[in-house]
N, C-alpha and C positions, 0 to 999 in steps of 0.2 A: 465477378470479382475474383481474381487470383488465390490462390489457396497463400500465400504470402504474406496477405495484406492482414489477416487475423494475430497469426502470429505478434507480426508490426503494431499491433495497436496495444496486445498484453505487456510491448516490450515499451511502449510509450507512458501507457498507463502507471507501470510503476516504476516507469522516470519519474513521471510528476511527483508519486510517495516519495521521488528521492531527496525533495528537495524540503520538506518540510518540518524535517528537525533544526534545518538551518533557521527558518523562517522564525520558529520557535524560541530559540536560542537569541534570534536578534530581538524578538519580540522581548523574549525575559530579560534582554539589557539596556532594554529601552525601559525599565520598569513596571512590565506587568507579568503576570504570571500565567502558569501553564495551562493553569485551571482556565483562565479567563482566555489565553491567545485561542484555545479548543472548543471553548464557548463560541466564540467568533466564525471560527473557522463553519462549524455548523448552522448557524443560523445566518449566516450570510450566504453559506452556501444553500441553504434553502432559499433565500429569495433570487440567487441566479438560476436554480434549477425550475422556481417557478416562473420567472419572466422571461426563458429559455423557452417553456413550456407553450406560452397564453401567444406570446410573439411567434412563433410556429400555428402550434391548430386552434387558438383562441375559443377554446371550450373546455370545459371541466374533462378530465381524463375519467377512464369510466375503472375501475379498481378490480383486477383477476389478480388469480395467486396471489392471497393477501400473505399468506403464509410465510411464500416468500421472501414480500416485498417486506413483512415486519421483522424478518428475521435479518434478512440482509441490512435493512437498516441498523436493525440493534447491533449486530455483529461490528459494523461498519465505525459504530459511536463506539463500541468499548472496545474498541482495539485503537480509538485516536487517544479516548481517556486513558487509557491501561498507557499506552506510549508518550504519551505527554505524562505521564506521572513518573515514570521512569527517568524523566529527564534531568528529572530533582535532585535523584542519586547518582545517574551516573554520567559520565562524556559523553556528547555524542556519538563518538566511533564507538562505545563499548555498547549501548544502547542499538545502535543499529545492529551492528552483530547480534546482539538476542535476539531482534524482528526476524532476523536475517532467517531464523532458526523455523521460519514458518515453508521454508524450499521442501526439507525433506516431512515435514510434520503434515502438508499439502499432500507430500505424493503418496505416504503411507496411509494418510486419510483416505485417498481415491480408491489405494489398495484395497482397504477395508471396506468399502461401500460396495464395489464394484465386485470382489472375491476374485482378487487376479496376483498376482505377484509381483514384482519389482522385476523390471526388465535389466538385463545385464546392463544395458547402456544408462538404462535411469540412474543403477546405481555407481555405475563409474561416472557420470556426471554429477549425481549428490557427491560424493569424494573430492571429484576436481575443485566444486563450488564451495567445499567446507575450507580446504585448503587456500584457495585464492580470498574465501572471507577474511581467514585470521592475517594475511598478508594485506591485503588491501585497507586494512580497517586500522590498522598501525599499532595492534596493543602487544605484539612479542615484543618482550622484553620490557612490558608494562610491568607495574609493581602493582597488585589488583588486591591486594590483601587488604587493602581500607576500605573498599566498597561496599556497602553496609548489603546486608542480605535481600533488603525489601527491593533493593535497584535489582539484583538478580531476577525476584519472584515476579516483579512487574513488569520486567523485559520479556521473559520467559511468556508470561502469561500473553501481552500484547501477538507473541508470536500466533500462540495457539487461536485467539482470538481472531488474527488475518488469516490464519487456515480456514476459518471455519466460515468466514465471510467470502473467500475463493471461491467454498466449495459451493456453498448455498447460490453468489451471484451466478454462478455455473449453470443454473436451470433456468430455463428456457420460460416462457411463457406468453403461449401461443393468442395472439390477438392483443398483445400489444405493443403501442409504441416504445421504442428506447425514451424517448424524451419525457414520455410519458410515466415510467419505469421507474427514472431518475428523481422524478419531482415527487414519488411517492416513500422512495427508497430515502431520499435527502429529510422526508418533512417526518417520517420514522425514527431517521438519527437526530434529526432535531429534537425532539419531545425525548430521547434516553437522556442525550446532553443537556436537556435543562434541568431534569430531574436530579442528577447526577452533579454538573459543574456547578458555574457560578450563572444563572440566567441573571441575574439583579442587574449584570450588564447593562441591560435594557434599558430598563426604566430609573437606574440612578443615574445616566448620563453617561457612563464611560465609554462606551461602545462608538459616541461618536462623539462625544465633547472630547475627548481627549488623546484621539488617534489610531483608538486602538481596530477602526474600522480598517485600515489599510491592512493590516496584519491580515485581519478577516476574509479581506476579498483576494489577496492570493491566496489565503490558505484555501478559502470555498473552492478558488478557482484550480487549485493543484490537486486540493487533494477530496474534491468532492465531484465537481461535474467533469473532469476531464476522465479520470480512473475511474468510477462507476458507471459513465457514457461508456468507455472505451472496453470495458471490462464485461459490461452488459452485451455489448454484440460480440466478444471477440471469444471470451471463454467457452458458453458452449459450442462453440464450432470447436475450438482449441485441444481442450479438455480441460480439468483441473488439475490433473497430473502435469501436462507439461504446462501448463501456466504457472505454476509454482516454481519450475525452472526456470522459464523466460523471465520472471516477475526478478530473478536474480540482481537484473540491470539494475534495481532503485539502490545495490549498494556502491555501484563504481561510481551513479550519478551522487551519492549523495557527499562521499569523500570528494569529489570535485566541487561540489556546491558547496564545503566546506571552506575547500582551498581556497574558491573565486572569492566569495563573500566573507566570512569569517580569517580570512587569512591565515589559516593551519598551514600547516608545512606538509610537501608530499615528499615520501622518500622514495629511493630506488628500489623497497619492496615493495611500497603499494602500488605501485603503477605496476613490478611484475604482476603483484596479487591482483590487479583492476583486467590485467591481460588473461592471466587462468580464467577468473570468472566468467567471460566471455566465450572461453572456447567451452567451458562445463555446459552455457548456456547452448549451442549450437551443437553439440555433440547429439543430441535424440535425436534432430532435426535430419542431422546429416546420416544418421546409420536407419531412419526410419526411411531413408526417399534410397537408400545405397542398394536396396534387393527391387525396387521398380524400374533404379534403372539397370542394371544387370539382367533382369528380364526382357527390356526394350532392346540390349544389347544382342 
């Protein structure tokens, strides 16, 4: 497999995250709440990741790095909780910009574990990507002074929590399946989210008497098996340093998923700012291959 296709899958994977404040948002206008679209999203996404699973190797998976898999899960649930509770205080666009804050929080994290320093190019593309954030995300010239503090702390916080879920699905773990991986990591974040949201879903009927299963199975499907599939094989090859960077993509998709579906207006910055982000994103990529090929030269 191409040294290319890894990359490709980190930069897919959080397309899918881009799309699920939207999904959110339409869910909370169809009348149900965040607490409950997030209920959904997990526990249906565990029954895809399990019949993903049984329909592939039709046998009980056998459980290595549990450590891991419990921690990636928990990570996984309180960074959709922490995000979807954010959504109560603030816009969309100003919400995604806080997650957004998980690029450079990723790479300093990697810093830190790894005992290495920020490469000149890392940090002129954290730069490029902060600057194409505030542009793409449409709030200069926002009036942000009504935003209650708790939308800040919960944004902020969801960021730290997708760093910290990056870093952990980052480790490797030898002798098993991804599919395998997924349906332990899925059934982990299941059991944080019931503790935590609303499970009553279930068994008082809403979840499928009343529609709110649709919600559920794109969300499982966006932001549970496709990103954790994707993310599981692609990060540790990747790293999490530059996965944090590539991960960039879920904010141009998400201002677009706004546009198509919620009908927001795009202006003549955010598409500049949707263009910066892009190039902030491809910039390591391109200065890390720029001295192999100069040597082939």
């Amino acid at each position: 497999m191409k040294n290319w296709i890894y990359p490709l899958m980190v930069v897919v994977a959080a397309s899918c995250y881009g799309v699920l404040s939207t999904i959110i948002k339409v869910a909370m206008k169809n009348g149900f709440t965040a607490a409950e679209a997030v209920t959904s999203q997990y526990f249906i996404g565990f029954a895809l990741a399990a019949l993903l699973f049984f329909v592939t190797q039709r046998k009980m998976p056998k459980i290595m790095g549990w450590k891991i898999l419990v921690l990636s899960g928990s990570f996984t649930a309180v960074t959709g909780s922490v995000y979807a509770h954010s959504l109560n205080y603030l816009p969309a666009s100003l919400a995604v910009v806080l997650l957004f804050q998980f690029t450079w929080i990723g790479m300093f994290l990697d810093c830190i574990v790894n005992r290495r320093w920020l490469k000149r190019t890392e940090v002129f593309s954290l730069l490029i990507l902060f600057a194409g954030t505030l542009l793409a995300a449409g709030i200069i010239g926002t009036d942000l002074s009504g935003i209650p503090w708790q939308g800040w702390a919960w944004g902020i916080g969801a960021a730290f929590c997708f760093s910290a879920f990056m870093f952990v699905n980052g480790k490797e773990i030898h002798g098993m399946d991804t599919s395998a991986r997924l349906f332990y990591v899925s059934f982990f974040a299941a059991i944080v989210v019931g503790i935590f949201q609303t499970p009553e879903i279930v068994w008082n009927g809403q979840l499928f008497n009343e529609g709110l299963w649709i919600y559920g199975v794109l969300l499982g499907f966006f932001g549970i098996i496709m990103p954790i599939y994707f993310f599981s094989v692609a990060v540790p090859r990747v790293g999490s340093g530059l996965s944090s960077i590539l991960s960039a993509m879920e904010l141009p998709v998400a201002v677009i998923a706004s546009v198509l579906i919620l009908h927001e207006t795009l202006s003549l910055l955010q598409i500049l700012g949707i263009f910066i982000i892009l190039i902030g994103m491809i910039l390591p990529s391109v200065f890390d291959r720029t001295p192999k090929i100069v040597q082939q030269i």
